[in-house]
C-alpha atoms as one frame of an Amber mdcrd trajectory, in Angstrom:
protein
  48.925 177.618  53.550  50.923 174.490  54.151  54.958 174.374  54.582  55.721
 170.423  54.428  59.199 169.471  55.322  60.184 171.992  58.724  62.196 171.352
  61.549  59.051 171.994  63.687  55.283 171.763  63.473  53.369 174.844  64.612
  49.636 176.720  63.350  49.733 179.986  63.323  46.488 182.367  62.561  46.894
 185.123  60.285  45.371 188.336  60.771  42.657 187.860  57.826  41.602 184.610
  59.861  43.431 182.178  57.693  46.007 179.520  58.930  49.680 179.124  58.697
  50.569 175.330  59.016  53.750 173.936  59.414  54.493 169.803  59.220  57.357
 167.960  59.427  56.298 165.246  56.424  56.906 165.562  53.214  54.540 165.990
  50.411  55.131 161.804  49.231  51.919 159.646  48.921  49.894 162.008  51.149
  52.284 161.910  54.197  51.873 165.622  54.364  48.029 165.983  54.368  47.726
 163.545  57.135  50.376 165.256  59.326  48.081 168.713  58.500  44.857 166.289
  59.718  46.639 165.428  63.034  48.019 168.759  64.062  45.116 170.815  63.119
  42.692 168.162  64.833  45.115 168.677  68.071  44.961 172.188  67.762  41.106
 172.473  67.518  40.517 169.385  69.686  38.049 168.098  67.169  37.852 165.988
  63.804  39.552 167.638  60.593  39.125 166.870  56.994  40.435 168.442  54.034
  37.721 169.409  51.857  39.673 171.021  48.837  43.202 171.060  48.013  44.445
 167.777  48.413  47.138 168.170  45.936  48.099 172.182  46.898  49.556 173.982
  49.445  46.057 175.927  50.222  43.727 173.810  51.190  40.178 174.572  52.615
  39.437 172.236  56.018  36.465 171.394  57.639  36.446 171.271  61.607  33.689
 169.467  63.272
């Protein structure tokens, strides 16, 4: 789940596994997706993409 627009920018892991992501961008012209990319690539140290979701709040990621 994605919460665009915070103060901060954190990832948390929820107990079932899943991933709490908060960005500072807002959801305009893809701002927010690319702030999810960039923290969850820094979090993982590796390249993420967004495989599903582009246009929701839950989105399905790919970490290679």
């Amino acid at each position: 789940m994605v919460h665009r627009g915070s103060r901060m920018e954190r990832v948390d892991e929820q107990a079932d596994g899943s991933l709490v992501v908060w960005v500072k961008a807002k959801a305009e012209k893809g701002k927010a997706n690319i702030a999810v990319v960039k923290l969850l690539s820094k979090h993982f140290g590796g390249r993420v993409r967004i495989i599903s979701g582009i246009t929701s709040r839950q989105k399905i990621v790919e970490v290679a």
